[in-house]
N, C-alpha and C positions, 0 to 999 in steps of 0.2 A: 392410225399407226404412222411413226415417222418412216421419211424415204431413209434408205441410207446415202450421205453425203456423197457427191458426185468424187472421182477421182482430181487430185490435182493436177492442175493444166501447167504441165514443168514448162514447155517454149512459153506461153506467157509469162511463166515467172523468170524464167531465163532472161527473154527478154528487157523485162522490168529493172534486174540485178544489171545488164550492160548496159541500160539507157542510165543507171541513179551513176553507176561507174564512170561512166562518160560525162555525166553531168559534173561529178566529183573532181573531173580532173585526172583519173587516178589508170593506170595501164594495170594489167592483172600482177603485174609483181607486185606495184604499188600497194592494190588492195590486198594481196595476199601480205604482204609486209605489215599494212596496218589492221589488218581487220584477224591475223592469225591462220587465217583459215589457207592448205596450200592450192598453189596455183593451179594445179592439176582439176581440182576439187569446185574453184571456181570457172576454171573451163567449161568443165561437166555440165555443173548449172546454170553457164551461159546458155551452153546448148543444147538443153533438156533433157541431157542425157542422165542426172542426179536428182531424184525426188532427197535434198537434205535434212538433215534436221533442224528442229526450232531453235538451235543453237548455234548453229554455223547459221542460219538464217540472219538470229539477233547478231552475229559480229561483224556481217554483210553489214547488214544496215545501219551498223554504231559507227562502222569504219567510212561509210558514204553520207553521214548525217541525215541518214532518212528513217522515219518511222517504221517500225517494225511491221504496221497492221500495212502498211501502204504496199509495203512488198510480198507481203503475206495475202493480201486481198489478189493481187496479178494471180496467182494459181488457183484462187476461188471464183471463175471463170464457168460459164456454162457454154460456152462457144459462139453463144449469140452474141456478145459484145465483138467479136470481130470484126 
């Protein structure tokens, strides 16, 4: 029988989403500006406070130039990696 999938781990995706931001150059307006998604919204899932969707996820990562699975993989996290 399969386990059912662990819950996702929003601080490390949160995290993930302001280190690729940081790396980008880009302040949350900025990314909110280019990636559409608002500010408010990216706040949230800096700081794990927003399980998003796989859609404001993809415009995160179109708008930071990082791979979708790279920032998607940060919340696939079993705790051990910390």
């Amino acid at each position: 029988m399969n386990e059912p999938p662990l819950p996702p781990d929003l601080a490390a995706l949160g995290h993930a989403v302001a280190k690729a931001r940081h790396a980008a150059n880009l302040t949350l307006d900025g990314l909110a500006e280019r990636s559409g998604v608002s500010r408010r919204m990216l706040v949230d899932v800096e700081h794990g406070r927003k399980n998003c969707t796989i859609g404001v996820l993809h415009a995160i990562a179109h708008a930071v130039d990082v791979p979708l699975g790279a920032l998607a993989q940060a919340a696939c996290t079993d705790g051990s990696a910390k």
